[in-house]
N, C-alpha and C positions, 0 to 999 in steps of 0.2 A: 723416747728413743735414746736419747744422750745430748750432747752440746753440739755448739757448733763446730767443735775442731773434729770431731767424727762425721761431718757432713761430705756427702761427695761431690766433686763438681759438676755444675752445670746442673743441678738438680735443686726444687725448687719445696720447700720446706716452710714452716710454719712454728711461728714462738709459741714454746707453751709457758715461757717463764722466764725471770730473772734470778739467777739464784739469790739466796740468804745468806750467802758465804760472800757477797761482796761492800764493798764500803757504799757508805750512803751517796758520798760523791760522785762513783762510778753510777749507780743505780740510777742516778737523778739522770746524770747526762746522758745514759742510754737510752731513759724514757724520752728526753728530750731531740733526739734525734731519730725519735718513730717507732722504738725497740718495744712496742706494746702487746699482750696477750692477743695473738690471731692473727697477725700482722704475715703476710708472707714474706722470706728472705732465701736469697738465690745467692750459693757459693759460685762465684766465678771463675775463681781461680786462687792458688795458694805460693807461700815464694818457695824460691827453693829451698831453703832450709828450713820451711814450716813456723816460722815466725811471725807470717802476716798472711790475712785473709782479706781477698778483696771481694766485697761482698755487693748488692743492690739489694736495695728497701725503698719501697716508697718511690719509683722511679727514678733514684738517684742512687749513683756507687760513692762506695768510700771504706775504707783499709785497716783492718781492726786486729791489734796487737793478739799472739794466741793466747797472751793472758788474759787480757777480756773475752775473750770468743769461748772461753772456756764457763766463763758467767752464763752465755744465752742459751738456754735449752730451750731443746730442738722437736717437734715429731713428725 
């Protein structure tokens, strides 16, 4: 489908990937906070100027800059 910054809110989505286009660092700490192939992830809401995404995974929320959010594909 596309990344996360094309996701709609309140609507409840599924990783297909992390892209290859980001640093190992990023990569590491997205696996580490649950961002794994199959994993479901629900946009909740966006700020207003599209900068931040507040997302839940895993039963827990938390706030992800649109520059990484652009890293998670989505389907």
């Amino acid at each position: 489908m596309g990344n996360l910054t094309s996701a709609k809110i309140n609507k409840t989505y599924i990783i297909e990937n992390i892209s290859e286009l980001t640093s190992l660092k990023i990569k590491r700490r997205l696996l580490e906070l649950g961002f794994t192939k199959g994993q479901k992830i629900k946009l909740l809401r966006k700020s207003l100027l599209g900068k931040a995404y507040l997302i839940e995974i895993r039963g827990y929320t938390l706030t992800l800059k649109k520059q990484i959010a652009t890293f998670i594909e989505i389907k």
